[in-house]
Backbone as CSV, one residue per row, in Angstrom:
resi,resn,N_x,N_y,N_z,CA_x,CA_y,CA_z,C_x,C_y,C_z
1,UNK,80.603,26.462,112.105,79.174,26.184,112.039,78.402,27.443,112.402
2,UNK,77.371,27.817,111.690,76.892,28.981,111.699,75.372,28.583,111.587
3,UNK,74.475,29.333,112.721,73.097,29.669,113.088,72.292,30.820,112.901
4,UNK,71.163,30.715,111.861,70.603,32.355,112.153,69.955,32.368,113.431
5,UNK,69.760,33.703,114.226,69.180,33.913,114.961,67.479,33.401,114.776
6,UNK,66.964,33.277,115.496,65.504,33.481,115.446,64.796,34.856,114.922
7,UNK,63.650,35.120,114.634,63.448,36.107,113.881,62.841,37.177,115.095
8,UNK,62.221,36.575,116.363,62.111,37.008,117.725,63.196,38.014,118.717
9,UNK,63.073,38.810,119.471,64.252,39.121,120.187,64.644,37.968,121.522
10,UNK,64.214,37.468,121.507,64.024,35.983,122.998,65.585,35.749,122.983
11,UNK,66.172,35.759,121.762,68.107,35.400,121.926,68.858,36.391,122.369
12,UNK,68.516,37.528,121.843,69.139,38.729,121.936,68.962,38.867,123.874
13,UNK,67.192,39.121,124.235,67.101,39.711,125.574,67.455,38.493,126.202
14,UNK,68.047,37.336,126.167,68.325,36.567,127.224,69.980,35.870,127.189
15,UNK,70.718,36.821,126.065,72.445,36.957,125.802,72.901,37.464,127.314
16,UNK,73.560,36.565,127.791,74.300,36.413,128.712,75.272,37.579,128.801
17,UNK,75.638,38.224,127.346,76.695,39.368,127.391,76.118,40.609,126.889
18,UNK,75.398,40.297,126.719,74.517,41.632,125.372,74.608,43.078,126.348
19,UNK,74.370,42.830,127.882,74.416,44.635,128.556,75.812,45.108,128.567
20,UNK,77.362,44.395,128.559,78.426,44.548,128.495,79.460,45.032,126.743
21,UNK,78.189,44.358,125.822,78.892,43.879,124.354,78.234,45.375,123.704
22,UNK,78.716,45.428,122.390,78.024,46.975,121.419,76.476,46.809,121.818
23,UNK,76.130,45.605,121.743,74.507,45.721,122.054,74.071,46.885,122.989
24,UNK,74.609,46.599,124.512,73.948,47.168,125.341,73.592,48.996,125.306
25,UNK,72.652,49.380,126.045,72.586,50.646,125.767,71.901,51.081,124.745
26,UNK,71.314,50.061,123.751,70.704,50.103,122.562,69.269,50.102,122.469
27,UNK,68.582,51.197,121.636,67.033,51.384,121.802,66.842,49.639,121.370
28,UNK,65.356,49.632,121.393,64.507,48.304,121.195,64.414,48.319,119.883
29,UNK,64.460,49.240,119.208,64.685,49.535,117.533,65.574,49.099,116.978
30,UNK,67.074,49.864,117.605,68.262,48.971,117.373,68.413,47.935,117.575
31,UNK,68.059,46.963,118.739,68.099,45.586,118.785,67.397,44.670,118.337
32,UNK,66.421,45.043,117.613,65.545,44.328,116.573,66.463,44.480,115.270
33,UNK,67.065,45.436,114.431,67.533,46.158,113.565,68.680,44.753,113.677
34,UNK,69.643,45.038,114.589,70.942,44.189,115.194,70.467,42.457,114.803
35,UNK,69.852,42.258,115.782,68.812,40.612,115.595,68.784,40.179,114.237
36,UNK,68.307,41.170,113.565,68.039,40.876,112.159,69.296,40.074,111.106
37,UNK,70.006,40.550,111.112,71.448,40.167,111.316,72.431,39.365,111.903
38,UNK,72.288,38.661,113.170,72.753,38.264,113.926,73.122,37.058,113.583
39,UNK,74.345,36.095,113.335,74.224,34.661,113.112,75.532,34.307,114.359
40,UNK,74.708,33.159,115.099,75.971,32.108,115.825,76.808,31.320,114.914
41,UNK,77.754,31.812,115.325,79.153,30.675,114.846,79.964,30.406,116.066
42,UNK,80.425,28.894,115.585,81.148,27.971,116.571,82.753,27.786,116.060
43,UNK,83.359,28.069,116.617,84.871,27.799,116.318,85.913,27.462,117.861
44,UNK,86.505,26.141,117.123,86.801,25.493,117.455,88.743,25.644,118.099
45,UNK,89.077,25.285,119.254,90.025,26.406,120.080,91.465,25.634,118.550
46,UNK,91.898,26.992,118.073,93.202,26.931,117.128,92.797,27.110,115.976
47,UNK,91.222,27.342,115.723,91.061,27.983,114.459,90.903,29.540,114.309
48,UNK,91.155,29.378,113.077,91.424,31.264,112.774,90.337,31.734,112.157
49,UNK,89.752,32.978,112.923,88.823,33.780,112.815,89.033,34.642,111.948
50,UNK,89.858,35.577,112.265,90.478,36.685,111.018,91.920,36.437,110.777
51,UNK,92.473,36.989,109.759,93.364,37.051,108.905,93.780,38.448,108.713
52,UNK,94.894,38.776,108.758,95.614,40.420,108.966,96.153,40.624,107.478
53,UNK,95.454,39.716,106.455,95.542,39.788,104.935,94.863,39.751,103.736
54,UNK,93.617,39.478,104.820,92.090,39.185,103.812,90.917,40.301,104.272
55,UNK,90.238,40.550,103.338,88.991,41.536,103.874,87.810,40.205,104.308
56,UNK,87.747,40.938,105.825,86.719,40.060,106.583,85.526,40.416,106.043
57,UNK,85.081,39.180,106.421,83.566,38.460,105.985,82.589,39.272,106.929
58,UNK,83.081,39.247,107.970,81.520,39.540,109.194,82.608,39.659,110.341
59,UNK,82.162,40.953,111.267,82.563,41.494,112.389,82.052,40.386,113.192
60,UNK,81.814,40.615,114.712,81.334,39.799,116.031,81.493,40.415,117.340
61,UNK,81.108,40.028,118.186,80.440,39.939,119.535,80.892,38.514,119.810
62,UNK,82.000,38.110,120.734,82.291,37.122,121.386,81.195,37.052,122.546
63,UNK,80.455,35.687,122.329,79.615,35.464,123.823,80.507,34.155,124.343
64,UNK,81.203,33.603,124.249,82.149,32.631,124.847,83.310,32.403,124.404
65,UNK,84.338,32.104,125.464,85.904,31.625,124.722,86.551,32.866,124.310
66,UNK,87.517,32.982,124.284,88.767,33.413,124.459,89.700,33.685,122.741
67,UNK,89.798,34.953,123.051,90.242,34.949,121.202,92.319,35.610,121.562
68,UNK,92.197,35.142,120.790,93.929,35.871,120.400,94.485,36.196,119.885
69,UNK,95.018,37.613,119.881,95.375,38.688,118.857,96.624,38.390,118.063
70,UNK,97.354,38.012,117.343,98.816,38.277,117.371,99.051,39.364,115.495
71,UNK,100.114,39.713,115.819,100.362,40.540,114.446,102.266,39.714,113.835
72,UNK,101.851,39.971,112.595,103.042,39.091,111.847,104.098,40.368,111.575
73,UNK,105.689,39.785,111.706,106.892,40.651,111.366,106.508,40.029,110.115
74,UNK,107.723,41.684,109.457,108.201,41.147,107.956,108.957,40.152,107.920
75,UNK,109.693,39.142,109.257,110.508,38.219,108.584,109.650,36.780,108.861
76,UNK,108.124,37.118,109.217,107.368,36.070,109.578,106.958,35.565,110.968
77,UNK,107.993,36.006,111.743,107.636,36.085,113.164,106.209,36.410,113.808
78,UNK,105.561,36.304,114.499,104.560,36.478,115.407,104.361,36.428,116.672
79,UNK,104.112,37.799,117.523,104.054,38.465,118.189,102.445,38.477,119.068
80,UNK,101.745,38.034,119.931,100.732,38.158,120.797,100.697,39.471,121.129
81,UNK,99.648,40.542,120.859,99.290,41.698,120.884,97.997,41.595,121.959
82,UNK,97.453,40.656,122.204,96.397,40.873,122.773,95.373,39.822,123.198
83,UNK,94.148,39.641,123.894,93.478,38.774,124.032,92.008,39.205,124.131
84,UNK,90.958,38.888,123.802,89.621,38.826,123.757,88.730,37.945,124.830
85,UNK,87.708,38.387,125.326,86.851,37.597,125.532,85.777,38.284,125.585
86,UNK,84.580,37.131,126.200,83.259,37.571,125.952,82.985,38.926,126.378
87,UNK,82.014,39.348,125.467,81.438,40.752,124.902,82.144,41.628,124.328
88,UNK,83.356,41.203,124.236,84.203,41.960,123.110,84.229,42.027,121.657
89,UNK,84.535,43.054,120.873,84.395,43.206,119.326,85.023,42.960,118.749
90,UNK,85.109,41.823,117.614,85.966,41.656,117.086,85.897,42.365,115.540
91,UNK,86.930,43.011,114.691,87.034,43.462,113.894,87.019,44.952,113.501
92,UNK,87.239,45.399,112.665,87.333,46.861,112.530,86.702,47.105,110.843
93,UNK,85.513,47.445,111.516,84.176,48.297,110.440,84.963,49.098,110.023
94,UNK,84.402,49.168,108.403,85.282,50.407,107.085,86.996,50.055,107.045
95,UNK,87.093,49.114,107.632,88.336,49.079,107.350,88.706,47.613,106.155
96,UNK,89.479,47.983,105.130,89.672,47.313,104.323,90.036,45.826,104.733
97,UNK,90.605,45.680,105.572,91.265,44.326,105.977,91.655,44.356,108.057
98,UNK,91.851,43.132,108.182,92.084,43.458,109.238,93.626,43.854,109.989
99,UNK,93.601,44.708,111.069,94.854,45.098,111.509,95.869,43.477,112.102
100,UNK,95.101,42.625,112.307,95.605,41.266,113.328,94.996,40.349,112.891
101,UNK,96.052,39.461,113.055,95.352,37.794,113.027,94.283,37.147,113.939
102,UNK,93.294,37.166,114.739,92.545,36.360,115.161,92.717,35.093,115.315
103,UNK,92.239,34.574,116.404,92.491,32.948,116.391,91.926,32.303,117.808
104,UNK,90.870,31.578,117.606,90.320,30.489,118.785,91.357,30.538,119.660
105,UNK,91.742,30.861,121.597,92.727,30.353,121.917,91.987,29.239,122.296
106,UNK,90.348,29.224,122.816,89.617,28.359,123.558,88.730,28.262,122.457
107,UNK,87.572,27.196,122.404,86.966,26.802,122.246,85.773,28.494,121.839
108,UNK,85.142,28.760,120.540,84.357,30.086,121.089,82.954,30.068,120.647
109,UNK,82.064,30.877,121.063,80.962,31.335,120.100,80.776,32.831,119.738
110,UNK,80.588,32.786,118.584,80.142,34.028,118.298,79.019,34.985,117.837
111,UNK,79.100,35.787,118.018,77.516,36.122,117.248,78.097,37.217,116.705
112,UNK,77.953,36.836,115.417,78.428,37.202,113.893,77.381,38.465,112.965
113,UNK,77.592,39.326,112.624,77.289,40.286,111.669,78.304,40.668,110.050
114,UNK,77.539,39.973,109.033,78.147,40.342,107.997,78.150,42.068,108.013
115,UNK,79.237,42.078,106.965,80.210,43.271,106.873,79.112,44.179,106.552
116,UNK,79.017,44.213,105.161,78.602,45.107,104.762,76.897,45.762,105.259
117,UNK,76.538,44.294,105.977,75.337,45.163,106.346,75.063,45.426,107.758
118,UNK,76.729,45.387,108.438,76.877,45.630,109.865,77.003,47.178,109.665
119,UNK,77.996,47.205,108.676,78.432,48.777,108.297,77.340,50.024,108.056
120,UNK,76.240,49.635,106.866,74.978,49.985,106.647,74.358,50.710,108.100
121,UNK,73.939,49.596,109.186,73.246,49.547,109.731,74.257,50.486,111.237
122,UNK,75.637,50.523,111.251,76.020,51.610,111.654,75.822,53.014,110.966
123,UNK,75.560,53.489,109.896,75.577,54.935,109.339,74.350,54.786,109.252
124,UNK,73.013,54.076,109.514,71.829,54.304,110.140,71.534,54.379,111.405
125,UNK,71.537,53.878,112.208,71.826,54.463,113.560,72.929,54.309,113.923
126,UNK,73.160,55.867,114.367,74.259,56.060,115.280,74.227,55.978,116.799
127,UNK,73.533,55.452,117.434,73.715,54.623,118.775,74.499,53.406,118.750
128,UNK,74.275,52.639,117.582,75.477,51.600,117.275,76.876,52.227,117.210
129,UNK,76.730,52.979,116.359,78.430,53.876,115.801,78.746,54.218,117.399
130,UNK,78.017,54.819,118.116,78.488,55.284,119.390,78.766,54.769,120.321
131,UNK,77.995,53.418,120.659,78.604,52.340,121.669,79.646,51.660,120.961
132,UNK,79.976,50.664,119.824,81.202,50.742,119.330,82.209,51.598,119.677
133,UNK,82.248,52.858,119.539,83.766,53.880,119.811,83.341,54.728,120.786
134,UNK,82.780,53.729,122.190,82.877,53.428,123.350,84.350,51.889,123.747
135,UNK,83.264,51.085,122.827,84.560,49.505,123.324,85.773,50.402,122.722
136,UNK,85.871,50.676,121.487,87.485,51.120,121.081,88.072,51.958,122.055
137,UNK,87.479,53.431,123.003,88.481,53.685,124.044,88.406,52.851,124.770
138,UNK,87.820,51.659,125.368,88.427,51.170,126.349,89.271,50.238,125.920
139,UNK,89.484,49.413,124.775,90.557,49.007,124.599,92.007,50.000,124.568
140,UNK,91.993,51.063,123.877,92.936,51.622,123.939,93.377,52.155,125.095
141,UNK,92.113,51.832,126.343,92.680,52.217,128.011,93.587,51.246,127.852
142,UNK,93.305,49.946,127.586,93.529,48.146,128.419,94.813,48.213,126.862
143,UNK,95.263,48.987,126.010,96.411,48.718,125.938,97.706,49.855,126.077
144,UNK,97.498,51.138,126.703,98.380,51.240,127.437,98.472,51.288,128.440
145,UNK,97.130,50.120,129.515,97.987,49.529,130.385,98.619,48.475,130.806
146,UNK,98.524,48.519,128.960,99.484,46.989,128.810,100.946,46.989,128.755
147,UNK,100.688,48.383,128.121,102.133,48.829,127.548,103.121,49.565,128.799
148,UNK,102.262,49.741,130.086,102.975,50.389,130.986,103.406,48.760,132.131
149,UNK,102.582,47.603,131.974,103.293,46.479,132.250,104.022,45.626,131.762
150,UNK,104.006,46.044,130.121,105.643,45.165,129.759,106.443,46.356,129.411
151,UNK,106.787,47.519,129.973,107.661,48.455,130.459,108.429,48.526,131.482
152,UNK,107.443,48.371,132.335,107.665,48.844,133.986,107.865,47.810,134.987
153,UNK,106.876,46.632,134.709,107.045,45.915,135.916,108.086,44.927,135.984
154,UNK,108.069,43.920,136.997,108.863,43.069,136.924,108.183,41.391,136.300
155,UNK,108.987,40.485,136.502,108.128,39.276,136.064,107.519,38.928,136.720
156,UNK,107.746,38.815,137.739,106.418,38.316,139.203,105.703,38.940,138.796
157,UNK,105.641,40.864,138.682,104.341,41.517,138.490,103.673,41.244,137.374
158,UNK,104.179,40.648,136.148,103.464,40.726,134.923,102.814,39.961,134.835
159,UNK,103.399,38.343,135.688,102.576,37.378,135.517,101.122,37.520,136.276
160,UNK,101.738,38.072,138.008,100.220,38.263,138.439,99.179,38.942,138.129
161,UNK,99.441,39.947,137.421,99.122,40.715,136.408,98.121,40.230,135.574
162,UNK,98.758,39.213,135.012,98.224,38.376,132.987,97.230,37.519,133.872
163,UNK,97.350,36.764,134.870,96.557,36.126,136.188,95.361,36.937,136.742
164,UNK,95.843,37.850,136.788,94.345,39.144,137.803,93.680,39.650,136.613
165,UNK,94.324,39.997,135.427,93.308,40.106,134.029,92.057,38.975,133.581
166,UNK,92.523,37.325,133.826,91.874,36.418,133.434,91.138,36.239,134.421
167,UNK,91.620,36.435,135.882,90.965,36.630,136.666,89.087,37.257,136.808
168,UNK,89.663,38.494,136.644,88.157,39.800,136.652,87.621,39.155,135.401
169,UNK,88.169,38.797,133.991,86.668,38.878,132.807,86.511,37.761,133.071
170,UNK,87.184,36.612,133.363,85.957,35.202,134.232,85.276,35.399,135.010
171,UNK,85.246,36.199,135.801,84.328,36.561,136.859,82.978,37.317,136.140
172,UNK,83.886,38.371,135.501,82.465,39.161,134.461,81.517,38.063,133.956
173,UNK,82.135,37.055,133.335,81.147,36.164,132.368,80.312,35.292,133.187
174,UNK,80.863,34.950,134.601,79.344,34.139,135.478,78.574,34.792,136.039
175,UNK,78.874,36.048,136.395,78.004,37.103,136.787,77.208,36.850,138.275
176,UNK,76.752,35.282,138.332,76.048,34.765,139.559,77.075,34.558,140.646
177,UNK,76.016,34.858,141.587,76.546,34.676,143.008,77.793,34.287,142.960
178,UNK,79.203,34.583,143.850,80.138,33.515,143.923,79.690,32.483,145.486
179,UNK,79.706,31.471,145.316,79.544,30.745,146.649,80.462,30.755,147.650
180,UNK,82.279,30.752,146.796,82.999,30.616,147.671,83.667,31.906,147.814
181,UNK,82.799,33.234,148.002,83.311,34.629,147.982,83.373,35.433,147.168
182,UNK,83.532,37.021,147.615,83.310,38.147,146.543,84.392,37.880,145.697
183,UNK,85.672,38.151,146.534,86.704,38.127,146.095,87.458,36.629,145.468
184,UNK,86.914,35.441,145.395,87.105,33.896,144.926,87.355,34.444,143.364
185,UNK,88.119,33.420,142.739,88.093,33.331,141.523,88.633,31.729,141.151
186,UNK,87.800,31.151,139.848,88.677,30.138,139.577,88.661,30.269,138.214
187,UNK,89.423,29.616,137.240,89.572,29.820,135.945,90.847,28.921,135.274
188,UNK,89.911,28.639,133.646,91.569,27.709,132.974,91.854,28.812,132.330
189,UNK,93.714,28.446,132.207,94.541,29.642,131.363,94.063,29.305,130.048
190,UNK,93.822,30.460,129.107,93.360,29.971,127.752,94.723,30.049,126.807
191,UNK,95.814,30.290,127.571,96.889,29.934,126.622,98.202,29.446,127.310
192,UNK,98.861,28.556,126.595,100.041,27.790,126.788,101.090,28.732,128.206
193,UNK,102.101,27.745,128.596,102.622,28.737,128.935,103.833,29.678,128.260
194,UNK,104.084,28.748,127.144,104.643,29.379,125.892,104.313,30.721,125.243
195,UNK,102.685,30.497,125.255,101.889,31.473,124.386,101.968,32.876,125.971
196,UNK,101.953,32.382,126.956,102.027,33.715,128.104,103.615,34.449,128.262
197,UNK,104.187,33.482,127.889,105.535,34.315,128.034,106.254,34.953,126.820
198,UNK,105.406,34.589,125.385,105.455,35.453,124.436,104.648,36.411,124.878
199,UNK,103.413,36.308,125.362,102.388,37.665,125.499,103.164,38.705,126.500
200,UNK,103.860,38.271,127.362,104.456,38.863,128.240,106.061,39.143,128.564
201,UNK,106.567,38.793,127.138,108.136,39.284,126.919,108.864,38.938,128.178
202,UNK,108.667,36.878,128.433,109.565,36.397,129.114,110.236,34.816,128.572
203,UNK,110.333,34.281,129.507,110.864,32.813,128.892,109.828,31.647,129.435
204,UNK,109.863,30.724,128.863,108.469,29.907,129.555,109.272,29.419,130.637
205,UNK,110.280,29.236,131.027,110.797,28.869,132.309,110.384,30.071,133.525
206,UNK,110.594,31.357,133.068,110.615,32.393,134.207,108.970,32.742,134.103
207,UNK,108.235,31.763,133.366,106.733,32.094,133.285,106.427,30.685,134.772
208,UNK,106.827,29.934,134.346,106.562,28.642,135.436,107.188,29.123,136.506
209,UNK,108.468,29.252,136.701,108.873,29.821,137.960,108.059,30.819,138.456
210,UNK,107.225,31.546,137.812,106.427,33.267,138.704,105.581,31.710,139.194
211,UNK,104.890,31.543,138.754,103.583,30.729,139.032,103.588,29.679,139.904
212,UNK,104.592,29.233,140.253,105.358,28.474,141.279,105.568,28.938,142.316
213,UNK,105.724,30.639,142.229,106.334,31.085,143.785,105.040,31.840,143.856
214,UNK,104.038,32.095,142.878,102.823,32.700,143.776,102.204,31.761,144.213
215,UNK,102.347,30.335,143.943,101.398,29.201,144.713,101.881,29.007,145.889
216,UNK,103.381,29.213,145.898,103.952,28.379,147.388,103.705,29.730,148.146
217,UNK,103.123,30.841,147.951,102.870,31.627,148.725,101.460,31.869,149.184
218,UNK,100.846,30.282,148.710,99.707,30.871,148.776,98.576,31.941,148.290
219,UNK,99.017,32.649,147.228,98.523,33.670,146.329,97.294,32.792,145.202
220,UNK,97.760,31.949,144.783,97.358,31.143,143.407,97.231,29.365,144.465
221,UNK,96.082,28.788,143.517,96.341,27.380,143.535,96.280,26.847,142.053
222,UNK,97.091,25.937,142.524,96.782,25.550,140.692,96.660,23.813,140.988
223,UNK,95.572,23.527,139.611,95.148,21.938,139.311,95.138,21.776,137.671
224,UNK,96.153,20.726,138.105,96.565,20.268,136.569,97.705,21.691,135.843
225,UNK,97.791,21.312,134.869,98.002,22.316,133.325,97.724,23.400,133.659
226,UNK,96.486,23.497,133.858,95.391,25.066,133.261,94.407,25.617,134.086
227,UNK,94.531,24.905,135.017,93.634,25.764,136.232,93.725,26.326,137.459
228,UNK,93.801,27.321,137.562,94.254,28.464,138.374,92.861,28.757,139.323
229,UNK,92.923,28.825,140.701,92.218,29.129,141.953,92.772,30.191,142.663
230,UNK,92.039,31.709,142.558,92.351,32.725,143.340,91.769,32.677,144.819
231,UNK,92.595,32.320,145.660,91.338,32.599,146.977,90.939,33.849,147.524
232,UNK,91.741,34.815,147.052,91.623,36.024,147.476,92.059,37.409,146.162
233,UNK,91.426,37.365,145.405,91.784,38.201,144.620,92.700,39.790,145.006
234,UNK,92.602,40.277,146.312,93.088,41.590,146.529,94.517,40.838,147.170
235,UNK,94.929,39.446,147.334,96.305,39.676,147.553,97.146,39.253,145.999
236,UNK,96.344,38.784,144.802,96.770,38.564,143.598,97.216,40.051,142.969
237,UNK,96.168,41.156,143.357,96.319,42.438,142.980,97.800,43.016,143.491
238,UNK,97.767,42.945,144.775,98.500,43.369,145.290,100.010,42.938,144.947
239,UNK,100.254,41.517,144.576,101.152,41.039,143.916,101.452,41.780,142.636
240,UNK,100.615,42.066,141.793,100.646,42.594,140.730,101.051,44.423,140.504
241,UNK,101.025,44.930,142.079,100.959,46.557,141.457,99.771,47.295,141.062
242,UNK,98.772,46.415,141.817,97.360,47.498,141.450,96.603,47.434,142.257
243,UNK,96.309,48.779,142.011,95.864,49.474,143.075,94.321,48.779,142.876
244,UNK,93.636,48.443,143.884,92.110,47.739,143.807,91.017,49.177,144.186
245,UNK,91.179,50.136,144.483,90.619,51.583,144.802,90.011,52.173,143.760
């Protein structure tokens, strides 16, 4: 389901993600320019956004929910490369097709820019082109230091790890006060524990077992399935091998 923006900036200046997403940093020119363009879409958690075989329709700006990367072997297999959330970019401008499959893990919204006149409106201003390949190095920080935790660590560390990641960008997205502390976190896993121990090159048994012995240690609480309670985020870190400095 898809919404045009209003023809006003009132959506844009009151986007919950817009100072974090390509938006931010952007003259009042550009974000009128951007606006112009802008459509909400709703997709629904297990539907597929992009296709790693079709030329996409319209790039995005996740403002809610949780996206998931995976890339296909030649013998059909599929592989979790990655995860998204709000204010992140989805897609790759000038590029013929996409590198990855896309796919709802949660429930999402998006705010959508067709292709060709997302593209346009990058080789007219380049403050867009430039905050864009801003997000691209930092993804390429956040994947080799992905690649130095399914290298290096152990499974305890990876899980607390994949835990202290979902951790910090839930926290990014409420932004308000925490009541129950700086360091509090609560949050649902946006993927199976199937789908975490593919993301994390283990077995879903030795994925339940990590998550089991960081609760009985008090590290993690968990309610139900999918919801995870940090009470202290710097001893989750610390579980994990990172440095909080």
């Amino acid at each position: 389901m898809e919404h045009a923006m209003p023809g006003s900036t009132t959506a844009c200046d009151a986007c919950a993600i817009r100072h974090r997403a390509v938006c931010g940093s952007l003259t009042r020119d550009e974000i009128l320019q951007l606006n112009q363009i802008a459509r909400h879409k709703h997709v629904s958690a297990g539907q597929t956004i992009l296709t790693d075989h079709e030329r996409p329709e319209y790039f995005a700006n996740i403002i809610a929910g949780v996206v998931k990367l995976t890339k296909t072997l030649a013998d059909g297999r599929q592989q979790i490369v990655g995860l998204q959330f709000p204010s992140d970019f989805i897609g790759r401008p000038f590029g013929s097709r996409s590198p990855y499959y896309a796919e709802a893990a949660t429930d999402v919204t998006l705010c959508t820019f067709g292709k060709e006149r997302f593209e346009r409106l990058l080789m007219q201003h380049p403050g867009i082109e430039h905050r864009l390949f801003e997000h691209t190095l930092d993804e390429l920080d956040a994947a080799q230091e992905w690649m130095l935790l399914l290298g290096r660590k152990s499974a305890s560390e990876k899980v607390a790890s994949f835990l202290l990641m979902i951790a910090r960008r839930s926290r990014q997205v409420t932004c308000e006060a925490n009541k129950d502390g700086l360091h509090f976190a609560k949050f649902d896993l946006p993927l199976t524990r199937a789908d975490i121990g593919d993301y994390l090159g283990l077995t879903i048994e030795t994925v339940s077992r990590q998550m089991t012995r960081l609760k009985s240690q008090g590290i993690i609480k968990l309610e139900g399935m999918r919801t995870v309670i940090v009470p202290e985020l710097d001893h989750l870190a610390e579980a994990a091998e990172i440095d909080q400095s």
